[in-house]
VEXLOMI-226837 format. One line per 3 residues: their letters; for each residue x, y, z of C-alpha. Coordinates in steps of 0.25 Angstrom, whole numbers. Layout:
% residues N
a> X,Y,Z | ... .
This chain:
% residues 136
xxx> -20,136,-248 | -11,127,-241 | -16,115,-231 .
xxx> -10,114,-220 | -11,105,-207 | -10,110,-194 .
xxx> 3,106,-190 | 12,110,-202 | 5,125,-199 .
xxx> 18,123,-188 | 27,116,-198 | 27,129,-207 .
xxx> 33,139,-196 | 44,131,-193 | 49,127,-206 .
xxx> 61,126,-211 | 62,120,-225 | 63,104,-220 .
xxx> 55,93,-223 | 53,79,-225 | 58,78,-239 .
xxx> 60,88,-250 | 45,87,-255 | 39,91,-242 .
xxx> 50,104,-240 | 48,111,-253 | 33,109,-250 .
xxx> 36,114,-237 | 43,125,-243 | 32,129,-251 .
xxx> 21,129,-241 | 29,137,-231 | 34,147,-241 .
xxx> 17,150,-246 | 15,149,-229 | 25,160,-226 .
xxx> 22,169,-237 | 5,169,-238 | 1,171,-223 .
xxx> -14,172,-228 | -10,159,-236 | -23,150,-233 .
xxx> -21,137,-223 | -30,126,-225 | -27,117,-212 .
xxx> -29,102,-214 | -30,91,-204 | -22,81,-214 .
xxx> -11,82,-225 | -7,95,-230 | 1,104,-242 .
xxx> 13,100,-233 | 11,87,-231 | 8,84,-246 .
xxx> 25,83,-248 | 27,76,-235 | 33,63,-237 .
xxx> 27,58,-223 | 14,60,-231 | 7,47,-234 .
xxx> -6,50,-239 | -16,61,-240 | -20,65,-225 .
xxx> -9,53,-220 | 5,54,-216 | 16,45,-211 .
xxx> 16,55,-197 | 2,55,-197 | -1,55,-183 .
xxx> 10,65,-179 | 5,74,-191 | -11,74,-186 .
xxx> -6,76,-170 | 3,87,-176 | -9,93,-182 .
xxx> -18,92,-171 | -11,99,-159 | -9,110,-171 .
xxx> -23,110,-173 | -27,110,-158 | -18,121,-157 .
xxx> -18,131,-168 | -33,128,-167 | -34,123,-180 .
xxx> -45,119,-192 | -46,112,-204 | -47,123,-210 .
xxx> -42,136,-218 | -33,147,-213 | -22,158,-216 .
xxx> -6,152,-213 | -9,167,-205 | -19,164,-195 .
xxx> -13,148,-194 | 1,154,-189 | -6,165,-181 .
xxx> -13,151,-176 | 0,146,-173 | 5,157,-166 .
xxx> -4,160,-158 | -7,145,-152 | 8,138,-151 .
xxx> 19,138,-140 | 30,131,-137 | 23,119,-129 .
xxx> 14,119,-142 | 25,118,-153 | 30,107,-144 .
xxx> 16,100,-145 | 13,101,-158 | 28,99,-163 .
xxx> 37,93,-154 | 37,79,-160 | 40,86,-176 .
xxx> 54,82,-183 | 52,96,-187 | 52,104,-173 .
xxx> 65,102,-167 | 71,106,-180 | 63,116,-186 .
xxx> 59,132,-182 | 45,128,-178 | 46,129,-165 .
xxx> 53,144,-164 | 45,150,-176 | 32,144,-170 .
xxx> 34,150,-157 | 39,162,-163 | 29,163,-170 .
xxx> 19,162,-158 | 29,170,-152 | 24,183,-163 .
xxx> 39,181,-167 | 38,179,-182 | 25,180,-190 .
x> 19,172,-203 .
């Protein structure tokens, strides 16, 4: 089982191999390869620190991060609009989730202010995603 915060459910369709340091990419890396192979993989969302952040170097503590604020707005537009729980799900049903609650004005809410958006595939495979264009 992989924990998860709400927001890096997002992060996961539009990554691209980039990170903060090499630490945080090859665990990346790893996460994303067990989330794109095991569509019933079990998905415990947590409202705090995740497997992700555990190699993040903005990581200062156990539930506390240098971007904290940012991090816990992140998760809580994702929460109010994937209609989230602290609680366990399929990756399946969290990208069907996903699809079926986000557009454009959405991806903008949630993630306009991300150093990743402007850069990364999120936007486009989000919204293809909702869009029925590319599946899990």
């Amino acid at each position: 089982m992989i924990k998860l915060r709400p927001h890096h459910i997002m992060c996961f369709q539009g990554y691209e191999g980039k990170g903060y340091s090499q630490s945080f990419v090859l665990n990346m890396n790893r996460i994303h390869k067990e989330l794109n192979e095991k569509a019933g993989l079990k998905i415990k969302i947590v409202f705090s620190t995740d497997d992700v952040c555990k190699k993040c170097p903005n990581k200062l503590s156990e539930n506390y991060c240098s971007s904290n604020e940012k991090v816990m707005n992140l998760d809580s537009k994702v929460i109010r609009y994937l209609r989230l729980e602290e609680k366990i799900y399929t990756y399946a049903e969290l990208v069907d989730k996903l699809s079926l609650s986000i557009n454009g004005k959405i991806m903008d809410d949630v993630c306009g202010k991300c150093e990743w958006y402007k850069t990364s595939k999120c936007r486009a495979n989000i919204l293809n995603l909702a869009k029925g264009k590319i599946e899990l």
